[in-house]
C-alpha positions in Angstrom: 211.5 240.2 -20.2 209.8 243.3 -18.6 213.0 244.8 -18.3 214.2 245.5 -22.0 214.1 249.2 -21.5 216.0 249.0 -18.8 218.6 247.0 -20.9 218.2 249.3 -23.9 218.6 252.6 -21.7 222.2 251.4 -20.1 223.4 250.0 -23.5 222.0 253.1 -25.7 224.0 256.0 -22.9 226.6 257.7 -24.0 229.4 256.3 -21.3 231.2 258.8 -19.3 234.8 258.6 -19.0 234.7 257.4 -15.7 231.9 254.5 -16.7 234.5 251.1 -15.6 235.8 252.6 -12.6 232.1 254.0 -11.0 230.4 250.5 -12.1 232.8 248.2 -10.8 233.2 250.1 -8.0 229.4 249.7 -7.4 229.9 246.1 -7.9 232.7 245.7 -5.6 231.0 247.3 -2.6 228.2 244.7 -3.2 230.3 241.6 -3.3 232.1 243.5 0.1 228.8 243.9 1.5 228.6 240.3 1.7 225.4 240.5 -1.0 223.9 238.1 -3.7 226.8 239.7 -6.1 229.5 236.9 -6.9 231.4 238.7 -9.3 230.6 240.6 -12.8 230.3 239.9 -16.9 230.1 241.6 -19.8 226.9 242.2 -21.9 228.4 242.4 -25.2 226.8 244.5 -28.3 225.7 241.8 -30.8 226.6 244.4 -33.7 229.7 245.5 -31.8 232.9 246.2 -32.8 235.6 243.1 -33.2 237.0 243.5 -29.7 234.2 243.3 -27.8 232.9 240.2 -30.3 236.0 238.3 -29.0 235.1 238.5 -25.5 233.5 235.4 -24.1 230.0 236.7 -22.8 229.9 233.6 -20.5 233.5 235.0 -18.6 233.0 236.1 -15.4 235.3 238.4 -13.2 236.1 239.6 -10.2 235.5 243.7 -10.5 239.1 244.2 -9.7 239.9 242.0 -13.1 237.2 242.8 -15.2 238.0 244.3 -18.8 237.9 248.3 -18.7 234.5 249.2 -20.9 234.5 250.9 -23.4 238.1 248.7 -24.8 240.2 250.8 -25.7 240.0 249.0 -29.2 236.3 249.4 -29.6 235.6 251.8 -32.4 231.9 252.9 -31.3 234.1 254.4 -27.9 231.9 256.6 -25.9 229.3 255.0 -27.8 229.6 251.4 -26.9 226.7 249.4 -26.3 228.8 247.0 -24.2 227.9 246.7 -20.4 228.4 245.0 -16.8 225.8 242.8 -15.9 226.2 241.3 -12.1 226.5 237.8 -11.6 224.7 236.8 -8.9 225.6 234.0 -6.4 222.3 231.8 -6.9 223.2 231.8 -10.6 224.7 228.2 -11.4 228.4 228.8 -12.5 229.4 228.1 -16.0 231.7 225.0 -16.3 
């Protein structure tokens, strides 16, 4: 994929504190916007912490529902490599 740095770069930042609320918020304009955006999911780290390895990566949730990155169990905190992905409306949905 030609876009593995861009991948690597969100997943190696340092989150701020305000990470959930300014990404979903992004999301959520989108999906108002009447865009491609049918809801969001959650890129979980492959080496990440038992919290975030229980989360199905296939889930996907409205921005309003969506699980508040970094989880407050996750022991990297700040340092979570978990992140939203969109999931667009020409995607097939999971059954």
């Amino acid at each position: 994929m030609s876009f593995n740095w861009l991948k690597d770069f969100h997943q190696d930042m340092v989150k701020g504190s305000n990470y959930a609320e300014k990404t979903l918020a992004a999301y959520r304009l989108g999906m108002r916007a009447k865009g491609s955006i049918r809801g969001v999911r959650i890129e979980v780290d492959g080496e990440g912490c038992p919290a975030s390895r229980s989360l199905d990566p296939d889930a996907e949730f409205s921005p309003d529902d969506a699980p508040h990155l970094p989880l407050p169990e996750c022991s990297k905190g700040l340092h979570c490599r978990c992140v939203y992905r969109p999931v667009m409306s020409y995607e097939p949905r999971e059954e």
